[in-house]
Backbone as a printed PyTorch tensor [residue, N CA C, xyz], in Angstrom:
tensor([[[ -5.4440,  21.1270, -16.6670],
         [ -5.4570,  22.0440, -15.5400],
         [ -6.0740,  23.3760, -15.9400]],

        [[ -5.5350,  23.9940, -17.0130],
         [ -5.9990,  25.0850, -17.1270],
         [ -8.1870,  24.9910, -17.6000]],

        [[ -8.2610,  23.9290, -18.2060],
         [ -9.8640,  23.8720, -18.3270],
         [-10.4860,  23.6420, -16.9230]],

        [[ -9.7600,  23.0560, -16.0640],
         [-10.5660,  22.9420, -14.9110],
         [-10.6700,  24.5920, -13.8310]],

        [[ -9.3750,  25.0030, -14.3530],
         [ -9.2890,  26.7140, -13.5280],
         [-10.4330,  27.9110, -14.2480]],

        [[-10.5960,  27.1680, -15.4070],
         [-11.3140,  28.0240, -16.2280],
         [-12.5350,  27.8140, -16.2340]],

        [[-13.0800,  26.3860, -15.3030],
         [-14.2530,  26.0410, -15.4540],
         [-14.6660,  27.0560, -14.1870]],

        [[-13.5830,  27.0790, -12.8650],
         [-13.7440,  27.4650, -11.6550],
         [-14.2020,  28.9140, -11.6680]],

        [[-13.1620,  29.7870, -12.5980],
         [-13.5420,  31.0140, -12.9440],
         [-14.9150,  31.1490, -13.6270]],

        [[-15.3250,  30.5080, -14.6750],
         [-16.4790,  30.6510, -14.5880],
         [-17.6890,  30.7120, -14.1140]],

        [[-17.4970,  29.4260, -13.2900],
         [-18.6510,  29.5580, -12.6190],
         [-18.6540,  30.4030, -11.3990]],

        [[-17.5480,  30.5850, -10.3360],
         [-17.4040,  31.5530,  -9.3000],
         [-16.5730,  32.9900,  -9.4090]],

        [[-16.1380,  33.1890, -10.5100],
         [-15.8930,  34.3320, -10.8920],
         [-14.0400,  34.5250, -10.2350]],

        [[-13.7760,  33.1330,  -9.4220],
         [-12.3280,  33.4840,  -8.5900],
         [-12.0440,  32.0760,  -8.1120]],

        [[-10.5810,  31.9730,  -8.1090],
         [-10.1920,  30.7100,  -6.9590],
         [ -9.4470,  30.8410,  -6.5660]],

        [[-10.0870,  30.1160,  -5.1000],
         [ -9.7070,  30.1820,  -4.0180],
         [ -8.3890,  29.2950,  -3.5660]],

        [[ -9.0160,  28.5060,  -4.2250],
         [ -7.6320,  27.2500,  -3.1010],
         [ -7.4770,  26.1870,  -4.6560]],

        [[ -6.4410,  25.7610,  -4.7570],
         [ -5.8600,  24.3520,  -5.4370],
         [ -5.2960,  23.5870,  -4.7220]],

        [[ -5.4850,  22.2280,  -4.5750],
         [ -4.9960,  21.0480,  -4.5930],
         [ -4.3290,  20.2180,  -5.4970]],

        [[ -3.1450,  19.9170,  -5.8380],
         [ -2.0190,  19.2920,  -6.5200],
         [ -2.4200,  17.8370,  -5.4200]],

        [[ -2.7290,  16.6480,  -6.2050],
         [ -2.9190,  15.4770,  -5.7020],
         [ -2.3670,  14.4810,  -6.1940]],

        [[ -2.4070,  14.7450,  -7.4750],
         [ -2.2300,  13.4420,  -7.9970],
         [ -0.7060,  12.9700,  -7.7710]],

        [[ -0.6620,  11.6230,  -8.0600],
         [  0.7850,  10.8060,  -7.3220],
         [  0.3980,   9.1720,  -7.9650]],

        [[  1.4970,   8.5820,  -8.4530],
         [  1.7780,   7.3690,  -8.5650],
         [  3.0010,   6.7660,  -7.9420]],

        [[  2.8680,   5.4950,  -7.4800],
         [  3.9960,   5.2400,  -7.1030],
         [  4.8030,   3.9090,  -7.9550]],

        [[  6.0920,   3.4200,  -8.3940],
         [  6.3380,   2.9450,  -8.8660],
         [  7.5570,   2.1270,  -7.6260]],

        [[  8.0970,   1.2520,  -8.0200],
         [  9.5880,   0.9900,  -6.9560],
         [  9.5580,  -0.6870,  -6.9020]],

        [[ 10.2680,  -0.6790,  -5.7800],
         [ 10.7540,  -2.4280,  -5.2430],
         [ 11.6730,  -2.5410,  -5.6560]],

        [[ 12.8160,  -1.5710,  -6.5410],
         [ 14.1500,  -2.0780,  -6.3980],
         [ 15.3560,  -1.0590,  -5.7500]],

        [[ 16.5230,  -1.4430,  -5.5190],
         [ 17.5170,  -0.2680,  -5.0600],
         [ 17.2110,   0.8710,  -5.6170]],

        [[ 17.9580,   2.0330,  -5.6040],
         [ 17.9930,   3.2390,  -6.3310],
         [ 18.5110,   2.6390,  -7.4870]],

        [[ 19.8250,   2.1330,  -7.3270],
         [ 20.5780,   1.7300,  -8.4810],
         [ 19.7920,   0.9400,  -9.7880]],

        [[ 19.0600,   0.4120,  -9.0370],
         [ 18.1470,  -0.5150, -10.5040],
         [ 16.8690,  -0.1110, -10.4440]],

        [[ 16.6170,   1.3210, -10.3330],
         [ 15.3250,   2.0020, -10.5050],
         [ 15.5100,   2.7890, -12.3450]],

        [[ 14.7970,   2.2160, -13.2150],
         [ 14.8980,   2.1660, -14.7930],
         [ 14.4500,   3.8190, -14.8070]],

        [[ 15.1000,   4.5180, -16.0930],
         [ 14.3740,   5.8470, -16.0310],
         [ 13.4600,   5.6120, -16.8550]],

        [[ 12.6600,   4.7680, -16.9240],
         [ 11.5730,   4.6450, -17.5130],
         [ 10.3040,   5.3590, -15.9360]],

        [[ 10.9080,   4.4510, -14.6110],
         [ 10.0340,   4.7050, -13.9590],
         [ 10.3580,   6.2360, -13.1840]],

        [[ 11.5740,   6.9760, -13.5860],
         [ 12.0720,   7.7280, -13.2750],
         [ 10.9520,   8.9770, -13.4780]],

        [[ 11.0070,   8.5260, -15.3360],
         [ 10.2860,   9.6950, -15.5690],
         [  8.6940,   9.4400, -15.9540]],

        [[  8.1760,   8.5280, -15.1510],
         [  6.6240,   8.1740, -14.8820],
         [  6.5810,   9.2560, -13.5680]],

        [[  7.2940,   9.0070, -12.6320],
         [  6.9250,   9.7190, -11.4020],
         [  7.7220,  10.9480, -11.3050]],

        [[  8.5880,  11.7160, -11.4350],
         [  8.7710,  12.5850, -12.1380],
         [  7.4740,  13.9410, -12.8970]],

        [[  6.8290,  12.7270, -13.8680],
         [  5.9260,  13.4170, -14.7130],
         [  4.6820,  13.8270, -13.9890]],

        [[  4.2260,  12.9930, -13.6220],
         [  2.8890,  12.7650, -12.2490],
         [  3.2160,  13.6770, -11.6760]],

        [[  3.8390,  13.2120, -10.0280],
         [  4.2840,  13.5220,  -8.8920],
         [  5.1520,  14.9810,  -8.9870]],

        [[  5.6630,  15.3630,  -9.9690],
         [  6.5510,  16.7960,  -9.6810],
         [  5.7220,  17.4380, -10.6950]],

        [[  5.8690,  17.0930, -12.0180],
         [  5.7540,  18.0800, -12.8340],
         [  3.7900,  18.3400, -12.6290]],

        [[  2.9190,  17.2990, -12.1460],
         [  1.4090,  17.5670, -12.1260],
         [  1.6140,  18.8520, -10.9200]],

        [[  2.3250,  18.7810,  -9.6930],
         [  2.0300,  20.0110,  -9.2580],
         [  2.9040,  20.8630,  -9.3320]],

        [[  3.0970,  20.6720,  -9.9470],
         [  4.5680,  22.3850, -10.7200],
         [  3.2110,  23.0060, -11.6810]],

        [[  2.7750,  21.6460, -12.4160],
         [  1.7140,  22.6970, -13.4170],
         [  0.1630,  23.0070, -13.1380]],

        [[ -0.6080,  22.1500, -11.5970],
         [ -1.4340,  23.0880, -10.9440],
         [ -0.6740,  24.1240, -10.5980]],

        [[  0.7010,  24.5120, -10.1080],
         [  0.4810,  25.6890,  -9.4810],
         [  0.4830,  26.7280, -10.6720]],

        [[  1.3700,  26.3270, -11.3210],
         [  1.3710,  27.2900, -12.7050],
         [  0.3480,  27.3800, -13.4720]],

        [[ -1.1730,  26.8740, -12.9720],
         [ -2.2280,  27.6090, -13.5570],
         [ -2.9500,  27.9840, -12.6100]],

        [[ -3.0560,  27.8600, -11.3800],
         [ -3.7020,  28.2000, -10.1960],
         [ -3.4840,  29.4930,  -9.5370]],

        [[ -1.9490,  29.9280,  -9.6720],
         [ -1.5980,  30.7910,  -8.6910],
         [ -1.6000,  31.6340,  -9.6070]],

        [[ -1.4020,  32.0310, -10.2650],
         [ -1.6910,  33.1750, -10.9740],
         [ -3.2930,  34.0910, -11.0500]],

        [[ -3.6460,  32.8360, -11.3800],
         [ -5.4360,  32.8880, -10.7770],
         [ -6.1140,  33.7560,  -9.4040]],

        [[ -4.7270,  33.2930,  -8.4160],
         [ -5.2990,  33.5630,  -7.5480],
         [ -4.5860,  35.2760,  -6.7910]],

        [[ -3.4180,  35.3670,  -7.6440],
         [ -2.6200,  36.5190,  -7.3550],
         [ -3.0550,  37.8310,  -7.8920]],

        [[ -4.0840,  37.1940,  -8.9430],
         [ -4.8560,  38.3910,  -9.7470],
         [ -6.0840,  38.5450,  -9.5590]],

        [[ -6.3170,  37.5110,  -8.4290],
         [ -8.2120,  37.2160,  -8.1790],
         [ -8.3890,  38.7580,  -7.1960]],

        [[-10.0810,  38.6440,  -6.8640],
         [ -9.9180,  39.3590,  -5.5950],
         [ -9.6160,  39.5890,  -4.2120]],

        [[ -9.1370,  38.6240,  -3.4910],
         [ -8.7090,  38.3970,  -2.6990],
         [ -7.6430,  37.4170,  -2.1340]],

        [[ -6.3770,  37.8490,  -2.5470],
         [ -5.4370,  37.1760,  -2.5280],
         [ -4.9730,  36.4070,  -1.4740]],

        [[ -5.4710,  37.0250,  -0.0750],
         [ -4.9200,  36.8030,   1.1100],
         [ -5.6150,  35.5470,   1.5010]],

        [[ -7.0260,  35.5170,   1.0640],
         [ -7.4450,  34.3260,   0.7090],
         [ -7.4050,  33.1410,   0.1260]],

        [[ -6.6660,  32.6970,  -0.6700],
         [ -5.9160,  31.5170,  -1.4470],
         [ -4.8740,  31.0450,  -0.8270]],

        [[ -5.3650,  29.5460,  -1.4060],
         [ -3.7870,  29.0820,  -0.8240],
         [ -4.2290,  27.1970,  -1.5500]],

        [[ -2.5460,  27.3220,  -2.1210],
         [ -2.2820,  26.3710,  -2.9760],
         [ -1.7360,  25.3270,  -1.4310]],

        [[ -2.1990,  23.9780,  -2.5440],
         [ -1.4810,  22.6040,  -1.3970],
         [ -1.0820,  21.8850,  -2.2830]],

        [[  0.0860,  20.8260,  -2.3250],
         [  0.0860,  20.1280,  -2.5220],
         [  0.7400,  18.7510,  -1.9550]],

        [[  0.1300,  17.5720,  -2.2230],
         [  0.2250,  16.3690,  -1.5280],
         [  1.6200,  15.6670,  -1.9470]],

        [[  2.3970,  15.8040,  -0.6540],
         [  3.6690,  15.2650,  -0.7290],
         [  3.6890,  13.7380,  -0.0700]],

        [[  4.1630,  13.6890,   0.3630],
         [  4.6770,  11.9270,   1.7900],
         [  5.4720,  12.0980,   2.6500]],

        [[  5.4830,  11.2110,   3.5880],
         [  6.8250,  11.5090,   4.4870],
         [  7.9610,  10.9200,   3.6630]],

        [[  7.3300,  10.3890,   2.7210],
         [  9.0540,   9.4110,   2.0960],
         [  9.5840,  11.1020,   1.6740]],

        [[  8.8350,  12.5330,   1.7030],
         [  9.7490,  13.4790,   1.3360],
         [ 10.2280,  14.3810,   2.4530]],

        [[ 10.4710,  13.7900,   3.5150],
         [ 11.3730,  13.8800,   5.0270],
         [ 12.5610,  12.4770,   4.8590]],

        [[ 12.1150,  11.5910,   4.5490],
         [ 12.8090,  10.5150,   4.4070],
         [ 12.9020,   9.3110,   3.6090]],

        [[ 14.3380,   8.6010,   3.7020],
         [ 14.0000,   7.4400,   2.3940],
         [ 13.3330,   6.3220,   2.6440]],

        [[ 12.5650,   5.7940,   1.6150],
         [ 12.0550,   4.6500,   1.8240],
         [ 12.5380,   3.3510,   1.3990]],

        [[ 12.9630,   2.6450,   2.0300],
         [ 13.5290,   1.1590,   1.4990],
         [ 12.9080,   0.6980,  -0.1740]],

        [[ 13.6240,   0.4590,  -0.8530],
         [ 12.9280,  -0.1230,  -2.0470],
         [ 12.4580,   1.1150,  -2.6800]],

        [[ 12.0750,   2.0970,  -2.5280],
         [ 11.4480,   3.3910,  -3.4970],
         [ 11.9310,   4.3420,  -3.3950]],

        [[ 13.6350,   4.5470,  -3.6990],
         [ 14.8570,   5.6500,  -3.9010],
         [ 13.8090,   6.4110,  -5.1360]],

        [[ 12.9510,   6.0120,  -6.0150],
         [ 12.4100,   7.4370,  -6.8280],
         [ 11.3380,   7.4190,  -6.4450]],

        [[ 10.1570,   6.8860,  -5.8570],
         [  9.1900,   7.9830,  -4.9140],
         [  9.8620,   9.1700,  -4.4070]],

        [[ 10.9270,   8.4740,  -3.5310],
         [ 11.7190,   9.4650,  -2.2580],
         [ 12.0220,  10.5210,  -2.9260]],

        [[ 12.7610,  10.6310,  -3.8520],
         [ 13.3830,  11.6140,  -4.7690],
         [ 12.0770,  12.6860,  -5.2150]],

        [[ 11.5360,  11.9740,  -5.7400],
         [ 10.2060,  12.9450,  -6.2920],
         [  9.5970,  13.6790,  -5.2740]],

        [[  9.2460,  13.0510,  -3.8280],
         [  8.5650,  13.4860,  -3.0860],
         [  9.1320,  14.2870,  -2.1540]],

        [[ 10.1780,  14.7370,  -1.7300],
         [ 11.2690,  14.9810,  -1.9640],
         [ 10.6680,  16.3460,  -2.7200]],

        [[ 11.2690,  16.3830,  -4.0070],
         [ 10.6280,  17.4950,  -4.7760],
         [  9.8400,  18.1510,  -4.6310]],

        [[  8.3810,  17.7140,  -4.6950],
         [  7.7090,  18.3170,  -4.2470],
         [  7.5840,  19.2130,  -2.9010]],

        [[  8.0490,  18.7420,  -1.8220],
         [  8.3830,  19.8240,  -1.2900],
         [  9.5700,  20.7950,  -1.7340]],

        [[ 10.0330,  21.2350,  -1.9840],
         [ 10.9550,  21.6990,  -2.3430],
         [ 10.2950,  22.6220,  -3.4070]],

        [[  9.3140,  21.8690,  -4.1450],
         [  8.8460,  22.8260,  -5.2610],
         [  7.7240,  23.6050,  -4.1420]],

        [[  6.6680,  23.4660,  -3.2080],
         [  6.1730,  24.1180,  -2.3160],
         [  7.3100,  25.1920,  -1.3550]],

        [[  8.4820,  24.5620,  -1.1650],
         [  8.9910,  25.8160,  -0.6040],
         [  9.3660,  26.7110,  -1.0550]],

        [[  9.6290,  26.3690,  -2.1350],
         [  9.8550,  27.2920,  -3.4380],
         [  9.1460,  28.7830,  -4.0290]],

        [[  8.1880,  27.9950,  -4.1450],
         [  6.4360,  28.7210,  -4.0830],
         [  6.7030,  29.6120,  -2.9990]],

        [[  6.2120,  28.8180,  -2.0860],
         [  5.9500,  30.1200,  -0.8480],
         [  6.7640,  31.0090,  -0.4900]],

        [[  8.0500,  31.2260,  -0.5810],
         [  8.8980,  31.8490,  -1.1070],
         [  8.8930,  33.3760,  -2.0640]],

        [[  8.6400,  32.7540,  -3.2970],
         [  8.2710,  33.3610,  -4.3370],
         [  6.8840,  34.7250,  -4.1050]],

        [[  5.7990,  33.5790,  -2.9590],
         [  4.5880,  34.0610,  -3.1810],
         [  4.4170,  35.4320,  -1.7380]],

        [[  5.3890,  35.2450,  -1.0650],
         [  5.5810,  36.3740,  -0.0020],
         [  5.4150,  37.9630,  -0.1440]],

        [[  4.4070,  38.2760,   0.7400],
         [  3.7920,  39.7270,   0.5170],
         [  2.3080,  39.6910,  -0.5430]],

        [[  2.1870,  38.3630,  -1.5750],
         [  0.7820,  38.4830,  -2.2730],
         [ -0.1980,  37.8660,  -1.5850]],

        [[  0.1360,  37.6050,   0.0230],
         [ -1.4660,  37.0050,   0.2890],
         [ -1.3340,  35.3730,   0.1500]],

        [[ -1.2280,  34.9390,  -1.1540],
         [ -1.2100,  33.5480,  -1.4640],
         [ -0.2670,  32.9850,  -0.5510]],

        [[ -0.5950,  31.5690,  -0.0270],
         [  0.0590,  30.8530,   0.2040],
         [  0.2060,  29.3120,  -0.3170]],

        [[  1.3250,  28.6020,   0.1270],
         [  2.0020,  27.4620,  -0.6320],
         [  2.0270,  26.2860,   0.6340]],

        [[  1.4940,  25.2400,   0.4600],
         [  1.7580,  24.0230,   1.6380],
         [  1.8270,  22.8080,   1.2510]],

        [[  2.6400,  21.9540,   2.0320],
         [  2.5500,  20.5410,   1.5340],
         [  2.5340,  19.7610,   3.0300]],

        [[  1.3010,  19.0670,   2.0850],
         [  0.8360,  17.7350,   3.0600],
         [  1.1780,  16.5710,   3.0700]],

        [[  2.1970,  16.0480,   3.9450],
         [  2.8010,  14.7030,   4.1220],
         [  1.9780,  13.5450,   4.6530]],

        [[  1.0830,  13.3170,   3.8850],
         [  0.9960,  11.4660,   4.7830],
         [  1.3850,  10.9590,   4.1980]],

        [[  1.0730,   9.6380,   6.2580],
         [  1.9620,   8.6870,   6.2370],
         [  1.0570,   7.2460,   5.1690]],

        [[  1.0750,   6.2450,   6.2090],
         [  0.8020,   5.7750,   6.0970],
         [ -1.2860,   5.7600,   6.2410]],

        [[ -1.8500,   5.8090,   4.7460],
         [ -3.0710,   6.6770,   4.8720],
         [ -3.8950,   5.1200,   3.7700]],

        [[ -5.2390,   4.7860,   4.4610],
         [ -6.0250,   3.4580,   3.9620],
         [ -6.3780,   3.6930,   2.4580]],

        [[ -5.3910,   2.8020,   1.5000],
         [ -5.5640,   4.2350,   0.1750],
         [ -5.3070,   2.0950,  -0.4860]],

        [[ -5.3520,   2.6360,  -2.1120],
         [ -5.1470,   1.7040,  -2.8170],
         [ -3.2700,   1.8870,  -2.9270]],

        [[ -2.6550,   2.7470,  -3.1160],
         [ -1.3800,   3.1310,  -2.9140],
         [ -0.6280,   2.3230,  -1.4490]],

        [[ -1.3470,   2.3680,  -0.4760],
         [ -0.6680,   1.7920,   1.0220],
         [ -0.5450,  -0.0030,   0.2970]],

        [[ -1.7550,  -0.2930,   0.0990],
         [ -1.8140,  -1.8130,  -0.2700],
         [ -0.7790,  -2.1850,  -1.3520]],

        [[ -0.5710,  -1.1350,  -2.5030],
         [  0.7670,  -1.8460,  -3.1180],
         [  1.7140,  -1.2950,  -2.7630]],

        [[  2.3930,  -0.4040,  -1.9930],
         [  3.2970,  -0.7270,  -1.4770],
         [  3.4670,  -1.9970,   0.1230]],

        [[  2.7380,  -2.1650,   0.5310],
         [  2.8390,  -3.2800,   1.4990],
         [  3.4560,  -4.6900,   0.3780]],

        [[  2.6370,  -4.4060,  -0.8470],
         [  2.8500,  -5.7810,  -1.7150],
         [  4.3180,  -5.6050,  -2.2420]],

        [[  5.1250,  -4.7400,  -2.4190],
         [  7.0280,  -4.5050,  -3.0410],
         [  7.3710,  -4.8030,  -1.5600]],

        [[  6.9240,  -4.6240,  -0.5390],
         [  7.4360,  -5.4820,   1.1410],
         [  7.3860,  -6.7150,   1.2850]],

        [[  6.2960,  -7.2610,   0.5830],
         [  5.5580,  -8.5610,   0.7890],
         [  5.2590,  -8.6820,   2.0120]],

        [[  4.1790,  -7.8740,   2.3700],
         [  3.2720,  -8.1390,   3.3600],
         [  1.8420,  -8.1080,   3.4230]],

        [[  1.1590,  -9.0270,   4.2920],
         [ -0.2050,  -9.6460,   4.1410],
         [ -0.9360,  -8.2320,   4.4450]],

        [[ -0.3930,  -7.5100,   5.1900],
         [ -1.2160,  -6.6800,   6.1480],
         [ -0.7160,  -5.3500,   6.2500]],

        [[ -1.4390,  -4.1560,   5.5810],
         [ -0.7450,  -2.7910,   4.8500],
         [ -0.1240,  -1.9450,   6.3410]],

        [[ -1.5260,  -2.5960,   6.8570],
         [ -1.3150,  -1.6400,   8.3210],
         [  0.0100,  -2.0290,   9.1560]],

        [[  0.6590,  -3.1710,   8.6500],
         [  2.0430,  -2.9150,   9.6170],
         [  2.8420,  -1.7150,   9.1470]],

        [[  2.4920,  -1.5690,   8.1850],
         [  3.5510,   0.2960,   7.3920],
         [  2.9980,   1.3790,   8.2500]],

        [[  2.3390,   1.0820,   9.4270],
         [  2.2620,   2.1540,  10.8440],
         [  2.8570,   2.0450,  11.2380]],

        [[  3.7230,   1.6460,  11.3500],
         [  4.4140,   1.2290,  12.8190],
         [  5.6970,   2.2640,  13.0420]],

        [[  5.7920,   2.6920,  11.8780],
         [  7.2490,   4.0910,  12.1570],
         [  6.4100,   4.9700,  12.3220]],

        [[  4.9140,   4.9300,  12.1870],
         [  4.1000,   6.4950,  12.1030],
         [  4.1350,   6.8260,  13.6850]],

        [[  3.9770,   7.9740,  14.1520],
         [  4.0110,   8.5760,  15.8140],
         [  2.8670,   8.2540,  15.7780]],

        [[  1.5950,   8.0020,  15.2760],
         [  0.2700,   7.5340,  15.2970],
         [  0.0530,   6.4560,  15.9640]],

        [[  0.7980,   5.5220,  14.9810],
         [  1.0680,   4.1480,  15.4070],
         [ -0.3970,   3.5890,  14.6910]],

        [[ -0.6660,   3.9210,  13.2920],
         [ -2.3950,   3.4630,  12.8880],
         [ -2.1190,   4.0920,  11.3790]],

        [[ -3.2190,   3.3220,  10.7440],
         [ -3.4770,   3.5440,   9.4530],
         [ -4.7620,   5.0480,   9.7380]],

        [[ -4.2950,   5.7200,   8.5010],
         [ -4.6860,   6.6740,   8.5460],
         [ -5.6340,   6.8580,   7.5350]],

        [[ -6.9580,   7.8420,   7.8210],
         [ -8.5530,   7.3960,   6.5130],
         [ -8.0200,   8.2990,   5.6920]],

        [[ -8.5580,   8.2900,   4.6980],
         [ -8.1700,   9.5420,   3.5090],
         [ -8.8340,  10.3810,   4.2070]],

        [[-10.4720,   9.8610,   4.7360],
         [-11.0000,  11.6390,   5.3430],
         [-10.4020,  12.4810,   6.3040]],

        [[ -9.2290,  11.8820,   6.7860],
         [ -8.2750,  12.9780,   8.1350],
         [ -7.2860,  13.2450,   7.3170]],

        [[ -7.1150,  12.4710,   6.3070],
         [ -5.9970,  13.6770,   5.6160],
         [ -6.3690,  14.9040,   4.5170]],

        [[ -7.9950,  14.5180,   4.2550],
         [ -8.9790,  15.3810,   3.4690],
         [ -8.7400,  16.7720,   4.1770]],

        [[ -8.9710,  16.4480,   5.7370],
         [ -9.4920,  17.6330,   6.6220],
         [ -8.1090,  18.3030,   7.0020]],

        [[ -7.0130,  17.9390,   6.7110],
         [ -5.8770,  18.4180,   7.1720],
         [ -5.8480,  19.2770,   5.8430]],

        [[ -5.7820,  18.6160,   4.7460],
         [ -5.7700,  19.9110,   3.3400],
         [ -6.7450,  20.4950,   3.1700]],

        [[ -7.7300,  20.3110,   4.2760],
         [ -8.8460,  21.4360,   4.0120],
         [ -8.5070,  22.0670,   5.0750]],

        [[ -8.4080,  21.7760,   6.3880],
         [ -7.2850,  23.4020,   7.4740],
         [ -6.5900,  23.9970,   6.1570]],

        [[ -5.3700,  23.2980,   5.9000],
         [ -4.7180,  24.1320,   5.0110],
         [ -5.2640,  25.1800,   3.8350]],

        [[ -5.9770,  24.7380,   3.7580],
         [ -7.1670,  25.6580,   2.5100],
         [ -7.6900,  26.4540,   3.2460]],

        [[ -7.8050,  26.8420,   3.9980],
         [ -8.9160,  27.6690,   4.9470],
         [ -8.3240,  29.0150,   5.5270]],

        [[ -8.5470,  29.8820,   5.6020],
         [ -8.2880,  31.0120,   6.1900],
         [ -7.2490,  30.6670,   7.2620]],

        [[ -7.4580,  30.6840,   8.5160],
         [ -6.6160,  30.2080,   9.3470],
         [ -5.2750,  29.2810,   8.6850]],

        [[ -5.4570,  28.6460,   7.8910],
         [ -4.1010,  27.9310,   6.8010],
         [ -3.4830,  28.7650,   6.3830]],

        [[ -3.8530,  30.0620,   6.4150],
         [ -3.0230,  31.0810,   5.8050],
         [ -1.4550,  31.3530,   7.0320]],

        [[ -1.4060,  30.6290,   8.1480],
         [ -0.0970,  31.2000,   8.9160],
         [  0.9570,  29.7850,   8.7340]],

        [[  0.7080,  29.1370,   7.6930],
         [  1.1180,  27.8140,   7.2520],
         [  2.0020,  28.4280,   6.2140]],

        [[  2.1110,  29.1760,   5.6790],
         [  3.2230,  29.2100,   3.7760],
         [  4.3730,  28.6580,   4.4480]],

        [[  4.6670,  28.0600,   3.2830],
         [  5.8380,  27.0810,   3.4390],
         [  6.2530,  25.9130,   4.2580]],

        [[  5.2160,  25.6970,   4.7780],
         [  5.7030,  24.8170,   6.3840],
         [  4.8210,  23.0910,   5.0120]],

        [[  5.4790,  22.1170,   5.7690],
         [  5.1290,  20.9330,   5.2570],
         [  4.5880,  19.9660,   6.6300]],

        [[  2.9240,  19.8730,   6.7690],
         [  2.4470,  19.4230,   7.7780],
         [  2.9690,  17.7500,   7.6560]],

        [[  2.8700,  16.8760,   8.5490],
         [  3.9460,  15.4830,   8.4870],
         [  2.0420,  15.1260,   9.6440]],

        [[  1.5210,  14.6800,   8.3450],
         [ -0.4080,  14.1180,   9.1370],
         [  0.3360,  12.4690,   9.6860]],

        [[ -0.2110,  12.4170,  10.9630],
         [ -0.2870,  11.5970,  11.6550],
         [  1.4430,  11.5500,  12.8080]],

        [[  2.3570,  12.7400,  12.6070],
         [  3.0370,  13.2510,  13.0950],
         [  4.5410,  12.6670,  13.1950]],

        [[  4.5430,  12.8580,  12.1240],
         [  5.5130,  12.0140,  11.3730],
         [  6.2410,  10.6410,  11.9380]],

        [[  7.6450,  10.5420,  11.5380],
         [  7.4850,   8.7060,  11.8870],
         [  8.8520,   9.1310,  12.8040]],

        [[  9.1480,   7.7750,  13.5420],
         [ 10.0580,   7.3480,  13.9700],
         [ 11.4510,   6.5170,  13.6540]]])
């Protein structure tokens, strides 16, 4: 993280916006027989990867020139509004992550910067397909069917939702956790 903030500073002299993305998912059994092996796979990923973009990003951006301008995101799920059958530690983690965004924005009140997390749902990803497979189902797109959408969702509409959020106008967002495709039922 920090070589990639440092690549940013170099070449543009400031940054603007971070994205916290990365996420694995692990699961298919109760909570109870979820191993902390996979505990602390997703855990490590999923919380601690954007605990430590923000902890090289925001600083970046609290000392850049234009603070009011920045704004950190990071990519949560709805499993972190709610639980998901079979993946008690996604839920948990994701989960976290917001929590670590409200946290943030919080913290970041009065510097300009802001903090957001983006919940999709069910989004046409290599991630939707294995979890359809811990369901055992042929067909990913029935995991719409709790979405208010009612549809599988492209990565490019959830691209453009963390890019609103990145954007000027994203700035009346700190702290709020958008739920893309409007959350489920």
């Amino acid at each position: 993280m920090r070589a990639a903030a440092d690549a940013a500073m170099e070449r543009w002299g400031r940054l603007d916006a971070a994205v916290a993305g990365a996420a694995v998912m692990v699961g298919g059994s109760p909570q109870w027989e979820t191993s902390d092996a996979d505990l602390d796979t997703l855990w490590g990923i999923d919380v601690l990867g954007a605990r430590n973009t923000a902890a090289v990003a925001v600083p970046l951006m609290v000392e850049g020139p234009d603070p009011a301008g920045c704004r950190f995101v990071a990519v949560a799920s709805t499993a972190g509004s709610r639980g998901l059958f079979h993946l008690a530690g996604y839920t948990v983690v994701k989960h976290a992550v917001i929590g670590l965004v409200r946290g943030l924005a919080a913290d970041l009140v009065g510097t300009g910067v802001t903090a957001v997390a983006v919940s999709p749902g069910a989004t046409g990803t290599t991630m939707l397909e294995a979890t359809a497979r811990i369901y055992g189902l042929d067909d990913a797109a029935a995991l719409a069917a709790h979405q208010l959408s009612r549809r599988v969702h492209e990565p490019d509409e959830v691209a453009a939702t963390i890019a609103h959020c990145c954007s000027v106008a994203g700035g009346l967002l700190n702290g709020s956790v958008l739920e893309v495709g409007g959350g489920s039922t």
